[in-house]
Structures are given as structure tokens and as C-alpha cells.
C-alpha positions in Angstrom: 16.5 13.4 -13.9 19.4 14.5 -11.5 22.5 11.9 -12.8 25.4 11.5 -10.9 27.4 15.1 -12.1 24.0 16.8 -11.0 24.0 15.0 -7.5 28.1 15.0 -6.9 27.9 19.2 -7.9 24.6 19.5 -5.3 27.2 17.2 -2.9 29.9 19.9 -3.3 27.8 22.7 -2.8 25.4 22.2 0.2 28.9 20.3 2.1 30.3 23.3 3.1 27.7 24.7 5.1 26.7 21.5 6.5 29.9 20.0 7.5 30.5 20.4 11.3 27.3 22.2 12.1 24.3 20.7 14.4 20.7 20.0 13.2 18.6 21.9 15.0 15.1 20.8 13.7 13.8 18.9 10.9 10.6 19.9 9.2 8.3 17.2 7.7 5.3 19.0 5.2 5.0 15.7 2.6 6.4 12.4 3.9 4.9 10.6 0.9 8.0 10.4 -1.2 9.1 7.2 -3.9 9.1 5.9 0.2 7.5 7.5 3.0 10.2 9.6 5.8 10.0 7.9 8.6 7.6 9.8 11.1 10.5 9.5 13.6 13.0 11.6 11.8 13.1 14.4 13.5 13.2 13.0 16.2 16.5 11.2 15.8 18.3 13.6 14.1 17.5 16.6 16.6 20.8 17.8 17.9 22.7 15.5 15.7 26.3 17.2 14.2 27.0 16.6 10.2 30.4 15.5 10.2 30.4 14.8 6.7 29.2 14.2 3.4 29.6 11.4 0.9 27.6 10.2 -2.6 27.2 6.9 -3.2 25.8 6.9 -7.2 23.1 8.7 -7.2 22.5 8.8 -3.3 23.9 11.7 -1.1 24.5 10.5 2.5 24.8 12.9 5.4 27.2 11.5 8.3 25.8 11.9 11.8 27.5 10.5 15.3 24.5 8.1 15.4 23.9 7.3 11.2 23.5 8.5 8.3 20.9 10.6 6.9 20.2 9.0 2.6 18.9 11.8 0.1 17.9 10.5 -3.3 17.1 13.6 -5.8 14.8 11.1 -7.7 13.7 12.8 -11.2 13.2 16.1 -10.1 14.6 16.5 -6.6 16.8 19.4 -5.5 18.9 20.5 -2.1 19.4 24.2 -1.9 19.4 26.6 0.9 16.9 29.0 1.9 17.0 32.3 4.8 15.2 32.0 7.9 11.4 32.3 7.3 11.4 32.2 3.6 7.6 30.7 2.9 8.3 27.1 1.1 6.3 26.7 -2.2 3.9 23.4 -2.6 6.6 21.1 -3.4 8.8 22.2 -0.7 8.5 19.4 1.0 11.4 19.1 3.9 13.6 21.5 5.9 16.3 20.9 7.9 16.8 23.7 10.8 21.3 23.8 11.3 22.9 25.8 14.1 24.8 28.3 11.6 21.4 29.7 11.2 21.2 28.1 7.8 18.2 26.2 6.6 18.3 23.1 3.9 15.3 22.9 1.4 14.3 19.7 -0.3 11.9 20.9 -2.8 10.6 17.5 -5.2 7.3 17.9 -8.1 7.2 14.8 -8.8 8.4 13.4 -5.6 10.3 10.3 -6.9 13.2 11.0 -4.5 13.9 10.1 -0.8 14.8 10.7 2.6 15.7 8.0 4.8 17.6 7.0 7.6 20.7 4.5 8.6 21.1 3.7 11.8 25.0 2.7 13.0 24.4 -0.4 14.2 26.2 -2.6 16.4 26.8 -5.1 13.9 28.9 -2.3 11.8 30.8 -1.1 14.9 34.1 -2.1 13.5 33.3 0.1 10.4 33.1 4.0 10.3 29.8 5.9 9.9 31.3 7.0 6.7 31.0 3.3 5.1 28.4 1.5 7.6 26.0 3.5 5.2 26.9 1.5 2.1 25.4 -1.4 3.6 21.6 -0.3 3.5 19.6 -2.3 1.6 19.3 0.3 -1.8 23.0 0.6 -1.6 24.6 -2.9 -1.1 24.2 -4.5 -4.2 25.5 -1.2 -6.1 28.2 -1.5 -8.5 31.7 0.2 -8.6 31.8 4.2 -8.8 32.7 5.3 -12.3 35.6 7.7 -11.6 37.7 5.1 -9.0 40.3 2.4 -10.0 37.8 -0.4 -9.4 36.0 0.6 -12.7 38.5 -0.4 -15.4 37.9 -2.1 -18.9 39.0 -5.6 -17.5 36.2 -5.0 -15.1 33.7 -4.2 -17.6 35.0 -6.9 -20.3 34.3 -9.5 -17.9 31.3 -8.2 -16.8 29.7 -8.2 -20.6 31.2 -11.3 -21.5 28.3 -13.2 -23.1 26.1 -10.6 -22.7 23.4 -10.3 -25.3 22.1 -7.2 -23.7 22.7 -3.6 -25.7 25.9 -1.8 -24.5 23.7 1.7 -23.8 21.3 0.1 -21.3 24.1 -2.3 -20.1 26.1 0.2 -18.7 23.4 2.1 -17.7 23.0 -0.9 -15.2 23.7 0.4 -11.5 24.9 -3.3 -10.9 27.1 -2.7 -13.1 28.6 0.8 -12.3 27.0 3.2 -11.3 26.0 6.8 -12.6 26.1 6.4 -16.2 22.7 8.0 -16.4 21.1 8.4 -20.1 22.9 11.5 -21.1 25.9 10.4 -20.5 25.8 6.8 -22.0 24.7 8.5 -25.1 28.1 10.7 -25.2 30.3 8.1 -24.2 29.2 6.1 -26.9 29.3 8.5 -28.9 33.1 9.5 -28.3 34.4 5.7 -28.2 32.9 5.1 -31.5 30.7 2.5 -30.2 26.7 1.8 -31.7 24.2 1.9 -28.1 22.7 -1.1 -30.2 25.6 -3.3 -29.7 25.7 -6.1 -27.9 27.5 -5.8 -24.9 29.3 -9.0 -25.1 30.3 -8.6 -28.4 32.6 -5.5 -27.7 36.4 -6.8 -27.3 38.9 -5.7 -24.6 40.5 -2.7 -26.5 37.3 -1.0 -27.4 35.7 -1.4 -22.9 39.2 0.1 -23.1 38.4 3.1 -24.7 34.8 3.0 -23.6 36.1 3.1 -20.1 38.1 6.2 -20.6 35.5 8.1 -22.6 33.1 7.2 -19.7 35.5 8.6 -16.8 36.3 12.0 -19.4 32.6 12.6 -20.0 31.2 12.3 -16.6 34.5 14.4 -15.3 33.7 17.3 -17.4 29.8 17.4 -16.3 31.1 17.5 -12.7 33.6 20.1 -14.0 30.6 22.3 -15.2 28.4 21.8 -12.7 26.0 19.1 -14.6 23.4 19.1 -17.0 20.7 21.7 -17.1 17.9 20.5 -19.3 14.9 21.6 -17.5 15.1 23.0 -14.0 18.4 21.0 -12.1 20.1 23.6 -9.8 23.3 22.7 -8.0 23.1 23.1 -4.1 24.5 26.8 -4.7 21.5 27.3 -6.7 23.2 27.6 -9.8 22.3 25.7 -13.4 24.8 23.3 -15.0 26.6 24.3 -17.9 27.4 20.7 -19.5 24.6 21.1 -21.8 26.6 23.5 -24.1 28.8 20.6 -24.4 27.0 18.1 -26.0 27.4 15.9 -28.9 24.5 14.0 -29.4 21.7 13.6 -26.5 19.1 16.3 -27.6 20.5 16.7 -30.8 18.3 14.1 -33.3 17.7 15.6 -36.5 21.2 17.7 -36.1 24.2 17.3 -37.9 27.0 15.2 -36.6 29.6 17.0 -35.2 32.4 15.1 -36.4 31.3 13.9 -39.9 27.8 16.0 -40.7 25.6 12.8 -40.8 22.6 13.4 -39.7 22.0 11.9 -36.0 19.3 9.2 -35.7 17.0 8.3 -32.4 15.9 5.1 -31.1 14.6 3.7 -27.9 16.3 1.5 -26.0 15.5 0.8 -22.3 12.2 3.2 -22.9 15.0 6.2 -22.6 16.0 8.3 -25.9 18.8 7.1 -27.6 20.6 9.4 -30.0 23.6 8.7 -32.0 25.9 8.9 -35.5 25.3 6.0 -37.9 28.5 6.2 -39.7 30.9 7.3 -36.3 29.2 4.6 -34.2 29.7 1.2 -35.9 
């Protein structure tokens, strides 16, 4: 499943060809995505001008003068770029016609991801484009992005106080912050020393502390690399991520630790595969 490195990388690489140019023609094969298109797509965004490009966790939001276009990748979504009359394949599912002479794939198997529109509306006239967006209903109740100043460990400590939930699958919470997909959790964790079985309010101030910053270094260095290439994620450049090589523990049960040589156990927590070191993880 694209995480947020995987959907920030495809971000960075479609933006440049999309930024400033007009949308010619959109082209609708399979509207029955995680929630249908809506049949008058097209229509609105004809002639519309990109004039830019934001992510929003794991959404991707394509600024128009009139709203904003919302891409989710879903679990097996992907944004690339294709010539002029390149046949699509059978889960090619949308294309989006631009006035460089460019066209913009969506390709989705299992088509968990989404395409949706949100209209600038008069009540959000005193706000930009950029941020109206934010306010659609699968974005406002978001938490704080990972890699600004709003996520801190005085943040997170207050969030967890009295929490009996497990530390993996409460910061795996988009309510809580968003973007700290499986993989990642697993090597933060990992790096700060902390068990995934732990209760989250149990953790004090100086370990979020650390937590926080290995949290802001891991996901940093997946963006760095492109992302994580596990099965089939390409980057909007069409290009595999490269995090993989980097890491620790997620994928690695059965392995030797790489700090001590313990062998690394797996459990389930959340119904996602949790990996981890039984003597660096306390």
C-alpha cells in the first residue's frame, strides 16, 4: 500500500509537468473505485489550468481556479505518465488529456483508491484553493503532518495520555498524525527502542521525544529514496523506491537483529504485521 513517502515521491514527480498547464480532457474507463468518480468530472475540469499541487497524508490534491481535483493511491494505485495513444491495460482506469501534450495515467488492480472532486465554495472564499481542500469531508478530521512543527512529542504525550491502546497502531492513527503507515511504525519503533506492544499511554515525555524524532528521520529518508518498493509502487517518474534496502525490521522476521543479532519476532497488531527486536525494544 502506497504510504505517505510513496505518495509525497509520486507528488514530486507528476508536479512538474502538471503545474501551469490546462486539462484538456478527462477520460473515465472504470468509475467504480473505493467511491464512484463522479460522472460529471470531465465535465468540470475541461479547460481547467493546474496551478498546483499539494498532499494532504496520504491524499494528493490537484489545485484548479474552480477546486481541487483529490487522488487517493488506495493499496495499489499509481500516477504516471503515458505518450499520446499508448493503449491503457485493464486496470488503467483514468486519463487525464493536459495541453503540453502530456497524458496522466491512473492505473489501480485492486481499485481501493479515488478520484474526487472539491468544489471552491463560497463559504471558503476567504481561503485559498490551496487550503479550501482540507476541508472535505475525508480530510477535516485529519491529524497534524508528520514532518511539520505541529507534530512534536508534547503533542503526542498528550495525545496518549491514558491511552491503553498499543503505541504501533496508535500512531498509525490518521487522527493522530498522519502517514505513519505500517512500515514505517515498525522502524520507528524499532530505532527509539520502543516495544509496538506498549501501551501508548504508558510511554513518558522523553521517550514521544525520541519517538518523535525517529518518526520525522525515518519517513525523511523514504522520501529521500523515493519510497518503499515492495511489490509494484512506482513513483510518478516511473521509477521504484529504493527505501527497501534500508530496512531494519519490516520484512525481516526470522532475521537477525541488526544491532544486537536476536532473532526478530512477528505479531499482529491492528490485523497488519508487526516485526520487531525483543531485547532492543523494551
Amino acid at each position: 500500500m502506497p504510504e505517505l513517502p510513496e505518495v509525497e515521491t509520486t507528488k514530486r514527480g507528476i508536479e512538474p509537468h502538471l503545474k501551469g498547464h490546462k486539462i484538456i480532457s478527462m477520460v473515465i474507463r472504470q468509475p467504480k473505485l473505493r467511491w464512484p468518480i463522479p460522472t460529471n468530472l470531465p465535465d468540470l475540469v475541461k479547460g481547467l489550468t493546474v496551478l498546483s499541487l499539494s498532499r494532504r497524508g496520504k491524499y494528493i490534491g490537484l489545485h484548479t481556479e474552480k477546486g481541487t481535483i483529490i487522488v487517493h493511491l488506495g493499496m495499489s494505485g499509481s500516477l504516471y505518465f503515458v505518450g499520446e495513444g499508448t493503449p491503457p491495460l485493464f486496470h488503467d482506469h483514468v486519463d487525464f488529456q493536459l495541453s503540453n501534450g502530456k497524458w496522466l495515467r491512473y492505473t489501480d488492480p485492486r481499485r481501493f483508491g479515488a478520484i474526487l472532486w472539491h468544489d471552491a465554495s463560497s463559504e471558503e472564499k476567504n481561503a485559498s484553493i490551496k487550503d479550501s481542500w482540507q476541508q472535505h469531508t475525508l480530510l477535516a478530521s485529519l491529524g497534524p503532518e508528520p514532518l511539520t512543527m505541529d507534530f512534536n512529542a508534547n503533542y503526542l504525550f498528550l495525545k496518549a495520555k491514558n491511552k491503553k491502546q498499543a503505541i504501533k497502531t496508535f500512531i498509525m492513527d490518521s487522527k493522530q498524525v498522519v502517514g505513519v503507515g505500517n512500515i514505517y511504525a515498525n522502524e520507528a519503533l524499532f530505532l527509539s527502542g520502543i516495544h509496538p506492544h506498549k501501551a501508548a499511554g504508558t510511554i513518558n515525555a522523553e521517550q514521544f521525544t525520541v519517538l518523535v524524532d525517529c518518526i520525522k528521520k525515518v519517513l525523511s529518508k523514504a522520501i529521500e529514496q523515493g519510497g518503499t518498493t515492495l511489490k509494484d509502487f512506482v513513483g510518478g517518474d516511473g521509477k521504484p523506491g529504493y527505501f527497501k534496502q534500508s530496512l531494519n525490521v519490516y520484512g525481516r522476521a526470522g532475521d537477525p537483529c541488526v544491532t544486537c543479532s536476536s532473532i526478530l519476532e512477528e505479531s499482529r497488531l491492528g490485523q497488519r504485521s508487526t516485526v520487531f527486536c525483543n531485547s532492543c525494544q523494551k
